[in-house]
DRENLUM-996004 format. One record per residue (C-alpha): x, y, z; residue number from 1; residue in one letter. Coordinates in steps of 0.5 Angstrom, whole numbers, plus 500, padded with zeros to 3 digits. Each point is the difference from the previous one (the first is absolute). Layout:
<rs>
{X: X Y: Y Z: Z seq: NUM type: a} $
...
</rs>
This chain:
<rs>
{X: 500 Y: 500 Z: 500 seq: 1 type: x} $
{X: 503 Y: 507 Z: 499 seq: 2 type: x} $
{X: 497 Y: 507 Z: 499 seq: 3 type: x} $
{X: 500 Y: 504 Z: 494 seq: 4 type: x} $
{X: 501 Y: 508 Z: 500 seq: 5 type: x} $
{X: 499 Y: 504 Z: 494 seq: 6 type: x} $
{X: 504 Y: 507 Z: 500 seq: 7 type: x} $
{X: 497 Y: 504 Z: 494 seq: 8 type: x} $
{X: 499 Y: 495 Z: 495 seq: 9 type: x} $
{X: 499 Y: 502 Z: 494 seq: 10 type: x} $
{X: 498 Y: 497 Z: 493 seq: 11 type: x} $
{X: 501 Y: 504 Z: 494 seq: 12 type: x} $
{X: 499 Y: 498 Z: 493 seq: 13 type: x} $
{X: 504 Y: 502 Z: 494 seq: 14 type: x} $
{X: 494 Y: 503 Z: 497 seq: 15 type: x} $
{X: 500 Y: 505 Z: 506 seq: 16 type: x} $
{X: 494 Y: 496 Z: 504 seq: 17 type: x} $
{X: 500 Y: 501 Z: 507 seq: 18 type: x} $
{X: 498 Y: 492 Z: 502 seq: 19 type: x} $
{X: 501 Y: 501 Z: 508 seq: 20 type: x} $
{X: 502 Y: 507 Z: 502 seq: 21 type: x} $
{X: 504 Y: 500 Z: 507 seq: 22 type: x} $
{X: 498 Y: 494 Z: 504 seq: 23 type: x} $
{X: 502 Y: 500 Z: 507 seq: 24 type: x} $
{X: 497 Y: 495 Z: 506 seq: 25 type: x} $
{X: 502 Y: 494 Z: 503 seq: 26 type: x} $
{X: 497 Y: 493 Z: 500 seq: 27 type: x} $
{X: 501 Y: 498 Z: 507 seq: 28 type: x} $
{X: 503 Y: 492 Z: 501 seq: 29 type: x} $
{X: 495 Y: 495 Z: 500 seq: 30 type: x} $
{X: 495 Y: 505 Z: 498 seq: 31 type: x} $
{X: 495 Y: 500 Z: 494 seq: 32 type: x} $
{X: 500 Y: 506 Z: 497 seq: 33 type: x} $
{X: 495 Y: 501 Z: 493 seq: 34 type: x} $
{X: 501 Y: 505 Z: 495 seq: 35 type: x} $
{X: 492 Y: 503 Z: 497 seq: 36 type: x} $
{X: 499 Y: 504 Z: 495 seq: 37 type: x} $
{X: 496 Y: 500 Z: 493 seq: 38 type: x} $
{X: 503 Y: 496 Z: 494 seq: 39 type: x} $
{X: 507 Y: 506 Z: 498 seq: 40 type: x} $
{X: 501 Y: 502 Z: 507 seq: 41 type: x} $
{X: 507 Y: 497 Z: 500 seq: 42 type: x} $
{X: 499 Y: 495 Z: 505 seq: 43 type: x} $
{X: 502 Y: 493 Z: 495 seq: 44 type: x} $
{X: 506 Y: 505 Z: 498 seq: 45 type: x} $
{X: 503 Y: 501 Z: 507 seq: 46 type: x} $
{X: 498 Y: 493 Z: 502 seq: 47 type: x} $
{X: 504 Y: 498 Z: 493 seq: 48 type: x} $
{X: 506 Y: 505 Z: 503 seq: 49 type: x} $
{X: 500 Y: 496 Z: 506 seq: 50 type: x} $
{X: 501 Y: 493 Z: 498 seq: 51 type: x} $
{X: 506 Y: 503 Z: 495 seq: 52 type: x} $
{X: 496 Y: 500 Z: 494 seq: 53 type: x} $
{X: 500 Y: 508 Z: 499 seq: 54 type: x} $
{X: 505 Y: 503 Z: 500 seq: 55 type: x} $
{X: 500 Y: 506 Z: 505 seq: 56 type: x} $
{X: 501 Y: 507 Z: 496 seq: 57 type: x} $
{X: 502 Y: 504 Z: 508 seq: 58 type: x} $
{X: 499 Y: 498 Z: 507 seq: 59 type: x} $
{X: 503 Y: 495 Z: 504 seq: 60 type: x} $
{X: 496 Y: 493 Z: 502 seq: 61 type: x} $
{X: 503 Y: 495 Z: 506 seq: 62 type: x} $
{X: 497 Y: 493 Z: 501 seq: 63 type: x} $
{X: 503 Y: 498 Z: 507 seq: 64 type: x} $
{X: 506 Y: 505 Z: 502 seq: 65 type: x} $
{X: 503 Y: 499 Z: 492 seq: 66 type: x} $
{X: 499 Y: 505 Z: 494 seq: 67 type: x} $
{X: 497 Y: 496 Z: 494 seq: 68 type: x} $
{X: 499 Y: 505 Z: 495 seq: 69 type: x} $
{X: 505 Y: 497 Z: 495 seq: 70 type: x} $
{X: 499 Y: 492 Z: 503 seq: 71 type: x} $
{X: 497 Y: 495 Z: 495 seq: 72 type: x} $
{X: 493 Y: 498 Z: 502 seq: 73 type: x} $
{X: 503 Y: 493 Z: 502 seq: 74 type: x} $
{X: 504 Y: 502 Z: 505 seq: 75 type: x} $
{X: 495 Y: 504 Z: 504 seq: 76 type: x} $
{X: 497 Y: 495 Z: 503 seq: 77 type: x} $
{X: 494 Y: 501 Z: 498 seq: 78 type: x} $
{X: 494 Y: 496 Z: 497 seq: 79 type: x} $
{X: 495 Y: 503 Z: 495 seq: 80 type: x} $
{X: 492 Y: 497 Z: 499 seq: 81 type: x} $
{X: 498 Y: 503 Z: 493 seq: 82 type: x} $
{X: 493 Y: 501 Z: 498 seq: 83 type: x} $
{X: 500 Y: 496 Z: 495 seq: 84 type: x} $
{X: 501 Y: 493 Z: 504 seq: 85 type: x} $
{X: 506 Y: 497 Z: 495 seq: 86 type: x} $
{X: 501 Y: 493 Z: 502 seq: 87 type: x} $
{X: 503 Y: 496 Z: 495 seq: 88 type: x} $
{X: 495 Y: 495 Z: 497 seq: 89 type: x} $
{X: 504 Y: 494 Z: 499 seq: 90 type: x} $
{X: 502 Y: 500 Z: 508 seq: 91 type: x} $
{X: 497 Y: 497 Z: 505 seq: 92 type: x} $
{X: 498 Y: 505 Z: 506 seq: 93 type: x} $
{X: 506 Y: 497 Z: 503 seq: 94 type: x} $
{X: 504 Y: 500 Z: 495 seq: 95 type: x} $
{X: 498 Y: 508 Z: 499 seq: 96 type: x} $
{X: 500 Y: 501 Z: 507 seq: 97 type: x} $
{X: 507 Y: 498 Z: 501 seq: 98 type: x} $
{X: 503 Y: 503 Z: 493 seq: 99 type: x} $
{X: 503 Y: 506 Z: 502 seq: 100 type: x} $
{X: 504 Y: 496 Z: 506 seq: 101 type: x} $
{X: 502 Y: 495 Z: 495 seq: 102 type: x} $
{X: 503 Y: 506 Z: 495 seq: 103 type: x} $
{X: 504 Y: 502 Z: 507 seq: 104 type: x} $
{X: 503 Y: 493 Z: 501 seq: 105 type: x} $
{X: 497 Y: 498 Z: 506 seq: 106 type: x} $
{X: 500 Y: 493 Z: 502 seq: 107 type: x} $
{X: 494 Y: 495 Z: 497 seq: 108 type: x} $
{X: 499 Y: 499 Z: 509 seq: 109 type: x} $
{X: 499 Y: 507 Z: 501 seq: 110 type: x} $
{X: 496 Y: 502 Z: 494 seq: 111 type: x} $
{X: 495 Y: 494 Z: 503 seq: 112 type: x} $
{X: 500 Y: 502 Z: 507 seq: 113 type: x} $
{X: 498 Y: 508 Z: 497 seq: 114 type: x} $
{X: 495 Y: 497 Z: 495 seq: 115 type: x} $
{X: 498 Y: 497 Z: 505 seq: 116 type: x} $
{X: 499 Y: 505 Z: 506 seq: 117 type: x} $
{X: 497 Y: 505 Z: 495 seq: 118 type: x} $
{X: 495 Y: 495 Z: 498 seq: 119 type: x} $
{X: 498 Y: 499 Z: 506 seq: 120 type: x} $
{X: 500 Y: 507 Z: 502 seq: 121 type: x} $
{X: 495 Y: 501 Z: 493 seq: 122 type: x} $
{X: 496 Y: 493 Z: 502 seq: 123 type: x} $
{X: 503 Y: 498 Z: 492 seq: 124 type: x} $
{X: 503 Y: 492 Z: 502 seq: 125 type: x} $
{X: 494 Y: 497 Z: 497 seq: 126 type: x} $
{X: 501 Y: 504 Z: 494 seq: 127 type: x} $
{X: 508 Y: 499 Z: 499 seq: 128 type: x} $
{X: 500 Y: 495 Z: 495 seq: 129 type: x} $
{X: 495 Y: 505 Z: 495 seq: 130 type: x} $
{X: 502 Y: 504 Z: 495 seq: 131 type: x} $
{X: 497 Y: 508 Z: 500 seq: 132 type: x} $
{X: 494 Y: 497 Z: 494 seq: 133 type: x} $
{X: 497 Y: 496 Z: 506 seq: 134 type: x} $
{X: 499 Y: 506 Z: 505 seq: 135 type: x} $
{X: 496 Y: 506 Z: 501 seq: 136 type: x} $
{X: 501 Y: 507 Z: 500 seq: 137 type: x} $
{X: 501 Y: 500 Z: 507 seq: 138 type: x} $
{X: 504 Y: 494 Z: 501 seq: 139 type: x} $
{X: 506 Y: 502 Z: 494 seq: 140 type: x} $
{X: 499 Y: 507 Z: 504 seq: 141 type: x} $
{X: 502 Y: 496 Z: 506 seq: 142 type: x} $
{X: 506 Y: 497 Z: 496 seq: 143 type: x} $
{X: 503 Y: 506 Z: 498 seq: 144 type: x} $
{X: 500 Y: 503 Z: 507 seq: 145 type: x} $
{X: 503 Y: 493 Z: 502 seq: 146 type: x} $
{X: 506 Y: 501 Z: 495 seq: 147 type: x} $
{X: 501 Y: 507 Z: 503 seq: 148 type: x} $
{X: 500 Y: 496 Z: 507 seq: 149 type: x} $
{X: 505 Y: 495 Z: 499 seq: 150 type: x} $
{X: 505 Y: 504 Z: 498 seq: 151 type: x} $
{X: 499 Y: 503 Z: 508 seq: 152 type: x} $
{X: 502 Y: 507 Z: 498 seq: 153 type: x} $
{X: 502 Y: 507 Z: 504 seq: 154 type: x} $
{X: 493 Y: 503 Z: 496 seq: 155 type: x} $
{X: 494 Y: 498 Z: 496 seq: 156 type: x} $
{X: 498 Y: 505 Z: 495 seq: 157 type: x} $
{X: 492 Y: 498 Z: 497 seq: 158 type: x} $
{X: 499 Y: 503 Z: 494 seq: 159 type: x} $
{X: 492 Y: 500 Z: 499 seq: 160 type: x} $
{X: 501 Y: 492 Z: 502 seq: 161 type: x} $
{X: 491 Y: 500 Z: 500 seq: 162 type: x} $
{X: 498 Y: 504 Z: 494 seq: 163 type: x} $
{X: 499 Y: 494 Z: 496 seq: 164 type: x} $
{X: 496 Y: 497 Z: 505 seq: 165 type: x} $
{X: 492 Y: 500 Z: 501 seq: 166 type: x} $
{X: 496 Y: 504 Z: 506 seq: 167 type: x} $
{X: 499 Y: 493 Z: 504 seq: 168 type: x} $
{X: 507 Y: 498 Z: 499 seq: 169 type: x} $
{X: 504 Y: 507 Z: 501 seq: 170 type: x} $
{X: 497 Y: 500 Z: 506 seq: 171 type: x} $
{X: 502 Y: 494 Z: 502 seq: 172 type: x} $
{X: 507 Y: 502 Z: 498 seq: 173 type: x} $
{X: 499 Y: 506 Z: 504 seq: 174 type: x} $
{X: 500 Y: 496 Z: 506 seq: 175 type: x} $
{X: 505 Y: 494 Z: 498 seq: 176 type: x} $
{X: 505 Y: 507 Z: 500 seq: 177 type: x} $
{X: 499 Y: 503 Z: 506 seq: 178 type: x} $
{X: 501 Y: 493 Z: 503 seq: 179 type: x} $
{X: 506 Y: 499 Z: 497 seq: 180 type: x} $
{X: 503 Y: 506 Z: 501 seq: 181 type: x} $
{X: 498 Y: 499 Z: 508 seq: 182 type: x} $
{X: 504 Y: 493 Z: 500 seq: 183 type: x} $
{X: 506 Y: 502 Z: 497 seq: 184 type: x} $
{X: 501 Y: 507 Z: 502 seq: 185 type: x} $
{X: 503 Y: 502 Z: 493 seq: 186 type: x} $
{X: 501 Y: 507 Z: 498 seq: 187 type: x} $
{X: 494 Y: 500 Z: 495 seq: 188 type: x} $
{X: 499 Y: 506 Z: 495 seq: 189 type: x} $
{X: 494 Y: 499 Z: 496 seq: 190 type: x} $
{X: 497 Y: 504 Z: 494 seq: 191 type: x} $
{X: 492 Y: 501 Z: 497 seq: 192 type: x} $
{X: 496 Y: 505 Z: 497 seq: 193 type: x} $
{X: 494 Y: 496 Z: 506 seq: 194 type: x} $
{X: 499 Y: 505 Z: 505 seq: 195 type: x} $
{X: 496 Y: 494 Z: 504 seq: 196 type: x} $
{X: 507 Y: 496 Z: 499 seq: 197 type: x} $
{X: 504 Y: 506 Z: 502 seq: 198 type: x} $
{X: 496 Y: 501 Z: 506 seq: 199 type: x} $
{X: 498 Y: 492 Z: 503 seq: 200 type: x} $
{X: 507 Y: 498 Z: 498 seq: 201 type: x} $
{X: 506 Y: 506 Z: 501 seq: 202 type: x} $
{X: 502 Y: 501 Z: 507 seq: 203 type: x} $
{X: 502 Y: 507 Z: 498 seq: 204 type: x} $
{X: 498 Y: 503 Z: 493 seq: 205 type: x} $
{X: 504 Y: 505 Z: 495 seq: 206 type: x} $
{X: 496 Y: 503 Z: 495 seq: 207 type: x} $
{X: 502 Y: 502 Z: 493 seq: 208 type: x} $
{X: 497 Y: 505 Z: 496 seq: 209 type: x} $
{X: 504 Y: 502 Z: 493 seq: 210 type: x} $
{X: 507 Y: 497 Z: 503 seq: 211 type: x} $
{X: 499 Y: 505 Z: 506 seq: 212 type: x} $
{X: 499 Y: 496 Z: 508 seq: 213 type: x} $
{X: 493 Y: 503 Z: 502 seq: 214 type: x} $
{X: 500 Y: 498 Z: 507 seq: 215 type: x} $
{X: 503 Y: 494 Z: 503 seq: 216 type: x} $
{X: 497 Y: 497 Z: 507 seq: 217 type: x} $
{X: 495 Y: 495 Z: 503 seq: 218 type: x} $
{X: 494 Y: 498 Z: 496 seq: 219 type: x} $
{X: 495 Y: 503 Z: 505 seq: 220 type: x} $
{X: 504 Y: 506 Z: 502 seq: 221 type: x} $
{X: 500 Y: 502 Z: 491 seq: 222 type: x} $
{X: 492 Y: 498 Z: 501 seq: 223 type: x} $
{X: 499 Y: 504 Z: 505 seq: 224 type: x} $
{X: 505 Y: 507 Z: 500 seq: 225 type: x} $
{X: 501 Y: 500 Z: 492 seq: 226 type: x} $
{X: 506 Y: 506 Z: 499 seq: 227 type: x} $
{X: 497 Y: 501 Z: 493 seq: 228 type: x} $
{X: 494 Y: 499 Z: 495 seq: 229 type: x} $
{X: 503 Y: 494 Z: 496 seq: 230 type: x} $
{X: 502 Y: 496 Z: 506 seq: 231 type: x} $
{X: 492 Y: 502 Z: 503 seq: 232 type: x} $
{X: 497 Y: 498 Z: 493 seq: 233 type: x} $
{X: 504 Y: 494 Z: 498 seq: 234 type: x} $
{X: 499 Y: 496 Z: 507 seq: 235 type: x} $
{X: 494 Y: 499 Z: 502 seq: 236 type: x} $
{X: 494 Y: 496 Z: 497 seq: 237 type: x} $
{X: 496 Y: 503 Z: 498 seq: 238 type: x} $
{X: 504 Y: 506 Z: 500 seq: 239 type: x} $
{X: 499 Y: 506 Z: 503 seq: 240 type: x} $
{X: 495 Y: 505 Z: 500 seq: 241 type: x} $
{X: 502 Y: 507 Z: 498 seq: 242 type: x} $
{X: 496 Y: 506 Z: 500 seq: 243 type: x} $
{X: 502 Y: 507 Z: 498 seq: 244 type: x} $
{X: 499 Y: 507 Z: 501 seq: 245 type: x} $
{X: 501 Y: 507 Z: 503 seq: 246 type: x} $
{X: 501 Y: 500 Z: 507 seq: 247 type: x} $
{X: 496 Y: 506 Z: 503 seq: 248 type: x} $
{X: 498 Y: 501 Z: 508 seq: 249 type: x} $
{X: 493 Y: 500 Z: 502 seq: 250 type: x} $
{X: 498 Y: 498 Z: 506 seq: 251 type: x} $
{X: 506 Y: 496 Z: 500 seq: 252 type: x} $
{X: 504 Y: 498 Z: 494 seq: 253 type: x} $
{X: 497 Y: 497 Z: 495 seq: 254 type: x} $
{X: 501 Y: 498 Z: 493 seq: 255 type: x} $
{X: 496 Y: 503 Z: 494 seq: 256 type: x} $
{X: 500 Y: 494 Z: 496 seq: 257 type: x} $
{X: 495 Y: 503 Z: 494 seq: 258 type: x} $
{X: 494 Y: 505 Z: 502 seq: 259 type: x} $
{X: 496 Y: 498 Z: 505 seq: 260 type: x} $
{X: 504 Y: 494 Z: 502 seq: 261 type: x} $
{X: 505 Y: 501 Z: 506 seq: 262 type: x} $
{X: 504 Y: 495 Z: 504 seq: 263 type: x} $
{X: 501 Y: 503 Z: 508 seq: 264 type: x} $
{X: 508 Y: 498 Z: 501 seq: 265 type: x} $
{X: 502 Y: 499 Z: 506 seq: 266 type: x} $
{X: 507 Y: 500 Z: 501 seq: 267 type: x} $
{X: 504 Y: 498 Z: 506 seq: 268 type: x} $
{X: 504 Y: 504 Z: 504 seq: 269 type: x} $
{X: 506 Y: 499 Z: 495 seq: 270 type: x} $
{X: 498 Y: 501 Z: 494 seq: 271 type: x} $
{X: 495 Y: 506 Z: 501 seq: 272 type: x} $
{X: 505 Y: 505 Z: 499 seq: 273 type: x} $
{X: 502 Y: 497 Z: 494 seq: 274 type: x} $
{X: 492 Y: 499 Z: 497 seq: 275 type: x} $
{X: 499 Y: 506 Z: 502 seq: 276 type: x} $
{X: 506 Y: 504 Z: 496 seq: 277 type: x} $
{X: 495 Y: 496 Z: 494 seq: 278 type: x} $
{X: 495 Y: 505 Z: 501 seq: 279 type: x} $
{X: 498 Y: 503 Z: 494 seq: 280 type: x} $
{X: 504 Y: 495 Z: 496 seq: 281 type: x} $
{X: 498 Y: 493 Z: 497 seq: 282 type: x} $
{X: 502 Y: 494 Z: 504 seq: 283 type: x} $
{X: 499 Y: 493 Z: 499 seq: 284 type: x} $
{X: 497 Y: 495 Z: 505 seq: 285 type: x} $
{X: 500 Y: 493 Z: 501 seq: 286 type: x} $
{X: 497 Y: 495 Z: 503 seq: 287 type: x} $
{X: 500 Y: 491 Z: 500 seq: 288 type: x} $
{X: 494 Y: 498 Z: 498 seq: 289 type: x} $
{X: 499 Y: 496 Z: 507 seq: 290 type: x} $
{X: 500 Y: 507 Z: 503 seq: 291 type: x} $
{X: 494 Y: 503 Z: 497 seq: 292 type: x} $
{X: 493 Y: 498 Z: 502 seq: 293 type: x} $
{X: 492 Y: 500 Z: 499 seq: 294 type: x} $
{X: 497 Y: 505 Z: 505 seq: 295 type: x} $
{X: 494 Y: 502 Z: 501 seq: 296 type: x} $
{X: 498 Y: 508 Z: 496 seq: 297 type: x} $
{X: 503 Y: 507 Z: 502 seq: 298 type: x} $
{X: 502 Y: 506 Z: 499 seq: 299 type: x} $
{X: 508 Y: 497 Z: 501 seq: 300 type: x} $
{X: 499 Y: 495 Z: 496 seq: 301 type: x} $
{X: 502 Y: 498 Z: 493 seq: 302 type: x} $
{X: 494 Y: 499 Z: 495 seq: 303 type: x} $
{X: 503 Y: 495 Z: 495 seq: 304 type: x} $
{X: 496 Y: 495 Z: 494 seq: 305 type: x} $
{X: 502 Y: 493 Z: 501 seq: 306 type: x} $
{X: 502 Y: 498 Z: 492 seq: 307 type: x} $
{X: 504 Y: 493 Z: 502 seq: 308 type: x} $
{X: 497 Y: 495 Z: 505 seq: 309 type: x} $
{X: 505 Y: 493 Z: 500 seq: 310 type: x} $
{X: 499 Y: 495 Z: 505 seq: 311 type: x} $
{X: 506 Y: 495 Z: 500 seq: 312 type: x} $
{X: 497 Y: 496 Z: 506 seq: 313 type: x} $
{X: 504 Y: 502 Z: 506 seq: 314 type: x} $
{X: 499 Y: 507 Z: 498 seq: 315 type: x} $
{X: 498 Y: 505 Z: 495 seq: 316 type: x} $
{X: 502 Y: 506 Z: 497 seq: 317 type: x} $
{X: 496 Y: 506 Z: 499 seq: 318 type: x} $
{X: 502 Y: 504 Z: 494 seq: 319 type: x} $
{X: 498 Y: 507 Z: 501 seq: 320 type: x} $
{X: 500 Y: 507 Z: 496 seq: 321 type: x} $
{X: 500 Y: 506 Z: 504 seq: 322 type: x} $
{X: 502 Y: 507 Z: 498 seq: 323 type: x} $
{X: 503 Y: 498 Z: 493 seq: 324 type: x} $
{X: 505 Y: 495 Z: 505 seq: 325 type: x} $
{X: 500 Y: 493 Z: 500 seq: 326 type: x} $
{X: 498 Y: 496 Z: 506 seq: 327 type: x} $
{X: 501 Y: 492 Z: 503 seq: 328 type: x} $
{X: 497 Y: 499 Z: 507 seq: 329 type: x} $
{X: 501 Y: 493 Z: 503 seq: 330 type: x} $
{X: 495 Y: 496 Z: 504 seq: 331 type: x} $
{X: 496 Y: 495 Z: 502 seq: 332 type: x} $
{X: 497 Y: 496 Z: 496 seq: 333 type: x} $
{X: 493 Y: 501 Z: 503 seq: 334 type: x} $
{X: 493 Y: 505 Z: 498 seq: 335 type: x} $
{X: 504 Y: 504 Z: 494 seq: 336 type: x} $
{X: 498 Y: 505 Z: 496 seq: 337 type: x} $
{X: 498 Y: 500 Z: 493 seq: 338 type: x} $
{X: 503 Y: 503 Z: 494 seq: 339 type: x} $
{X: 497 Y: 507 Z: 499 seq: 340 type: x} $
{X: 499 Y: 502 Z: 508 seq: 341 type: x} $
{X: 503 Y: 506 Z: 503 seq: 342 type: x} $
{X: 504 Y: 498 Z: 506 seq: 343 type: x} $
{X: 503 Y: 503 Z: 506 seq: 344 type: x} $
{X: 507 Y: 499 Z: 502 seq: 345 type: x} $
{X: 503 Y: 501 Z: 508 seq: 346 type: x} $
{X: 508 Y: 499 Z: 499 seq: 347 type: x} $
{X: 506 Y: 500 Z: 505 seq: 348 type: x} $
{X: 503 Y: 507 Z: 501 seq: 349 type: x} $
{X: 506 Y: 497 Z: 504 seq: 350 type: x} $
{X: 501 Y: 495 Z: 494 seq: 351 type: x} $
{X: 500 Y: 506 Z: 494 seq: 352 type: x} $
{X: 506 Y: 501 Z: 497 seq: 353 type: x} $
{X: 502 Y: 507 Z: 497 seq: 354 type: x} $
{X: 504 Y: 500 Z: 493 seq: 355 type: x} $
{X: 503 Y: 507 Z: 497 seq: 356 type: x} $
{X: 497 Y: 499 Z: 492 seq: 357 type: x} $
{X: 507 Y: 503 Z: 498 seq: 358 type: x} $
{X: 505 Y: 496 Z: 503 seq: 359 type: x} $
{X: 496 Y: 494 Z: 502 seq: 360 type: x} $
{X: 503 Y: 499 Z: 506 seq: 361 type: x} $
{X: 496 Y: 500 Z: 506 seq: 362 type: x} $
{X: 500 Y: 504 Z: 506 seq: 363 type: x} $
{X: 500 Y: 495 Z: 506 seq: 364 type: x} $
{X: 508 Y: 500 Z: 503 seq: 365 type: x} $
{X: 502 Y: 494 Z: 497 seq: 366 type: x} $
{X: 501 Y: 495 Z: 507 seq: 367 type: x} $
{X: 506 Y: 496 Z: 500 seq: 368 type: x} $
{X: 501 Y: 494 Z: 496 seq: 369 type: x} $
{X: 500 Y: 494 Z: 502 seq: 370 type: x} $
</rs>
């Protein structure tokens, strides 16, 4: 096992593209760290940077306490697991599991002890003797996991390993990682576009955006005190609700989202000041879904039109249109009101986050990331 500290890593192409752009943070030792973002952030090119398989235009990168920056992918301790599952089809699984310590030399004792430890680790024994054709998506997944494992690296790297997969299976999958990872204690970096993946599997999670590190904490600290409008709208599912308008003082300070609809804003003691210095200006608001709603009719109340009912079983999501805003609500699925109804909606005012519309960042002091 082994941490790795990246220092300013840079990748730029030979056309100018800036792929990733001054990446600094460490993976702690042992720790399981996600890379998320939307496809083209730079979060498969920094992975690629790490395992030796870009080279790094600028910067520093340390797996342990050594500078790898020109160290040839095999002799960085590392193993990879690739999206695609790239096993050899005229191989067994345990002639696939054990390849890569065969290229290396290791003894034929050695290479069954560890094909063995691995397939009892992945519950593959009743499977070793089957070629890739005779198995499923989740179980060839489990053999490229499995060959990365044998080789008992410092550092896994997974590339989007489950996109193949379908929902039942990725979920499976989901599980059998975590799992594996709490066994073996093995740094881990892993990368998805997911947002669901990134926030049930990562201890911590880096979010990209056009090669540029948005935020880096825990998952529910990045869900709940976002440090910009991209990291609040891209985790969360389903997004979350944002409403603009101009911030004016009536009664208190409000936000006049359209004439005639007015959100009282209730700002706690450190955020007021600042709320207030928008008075006058436009701001945006924003608000999960789980924080909003139904309540009964008042003056404070937003009056919006149901558009959307889905149930989905455990829940549903009430799709809303409200002074030219976009609304989801979360709820219960039970007693529901029918598309074309005006409802009324009650929110969370401790739970409201406030975003400058130019800068997009938000006005909550960030805390301290885990």
């Amino acid at each position: 096992m082994a941490k790795v500290t990246l220092e300013r890593l840079r990748k730029v192409y030979p056309n100018g593209f800036v792929g990733v752009d001054e990446a600094s943070f460490e993976i702690r030792d042992g720790e399981l760290l996600v890379l998320v973002g939307p496809s083209g952030c730079g979060k498969s090119t920094l992975l690629r940077m790490i395992a030796g398989l870009e080279t790094i235009s600028s910067g520093e990168l340390r797996i342990g306490e050594r500078r790898v920056n020109e160290v040839p992918p095999k002799d960085r301790d590392i193993a990879m697991v690739f999206q695609s599952y790239a096993l050899y089809p005229h191989m067994t699984v345990a002639e696939n599991l054990g390849f890569g310590l065969k290229l290396r030399g290791a003894s034929k004792a050695e290479i069954e002890a560890r094909v063995n430890e691995a397939a009892a680790t992945l519950e593959l024994e009743s499977m070793l003797e089957r070629k890739p054709a005779a198995l499923s998506g989740g179980q060839r997944q489990r053999v490229a996991l499995g060959r990365a494992l044998v080789r008992q690296p410092q550092v896994f790297l997974l590339d989007e390993p489950l996109s193949n997969l379908d929902a039942k299976l990725r979920m499976g999958m989901r599980v059998e990682i975590a799992r594996l990872h709490r066994q073996l204690g093995t740094t881990m970096v892993y990368v998805t576009h997911d947002q669901i993946e990134a926030m049930t599997l990562g201890q911590r999670i880096v979010v990209l955006k056009d090669g540029k590190i948005q935020q880096i904490d825990t998952p529910m600290a990045l869900y709940r005190h976002p440090a910009n409008l991209f990291v609040a709208t891209f985790l969360g599912s389903p997004k979350m609700n944002l409403l603009w308008g101009e911030v004016i003082e009536r009664d208190g300070l409000r936000l006049r989202i359209a004439e005639g609809v007015e959100l009282p804003l209730q700002p706690d003691e450190s955020l007021r000041e600042s709320v207030r210095g928008y008075l006058g200006r436009q701001l945006t608001v924003g608000l999960r879904p789980e924080d909003m709603h139904l309540a009964e009719a008042a003056p404070e109340r937003l009056a919006a039109r149901v558009e959307v009912v889905e149930p989905v079983g455990n829940e549903a999501f009430l799709n809303l249109g409200c002074g030219g805003c976009d609304l989801v609500l979360r709820l219960p699925p039970y007693d529901l009101p029918t598309p074309g109804d005006t409802v009324h909606l009650g929110y969370a005012p401790e739970r409201m986050h406030y975003f400058d519309p130019d800068t997009e960042r938000s006005l909550r002091p960030a805390p301290a990331a885990g």
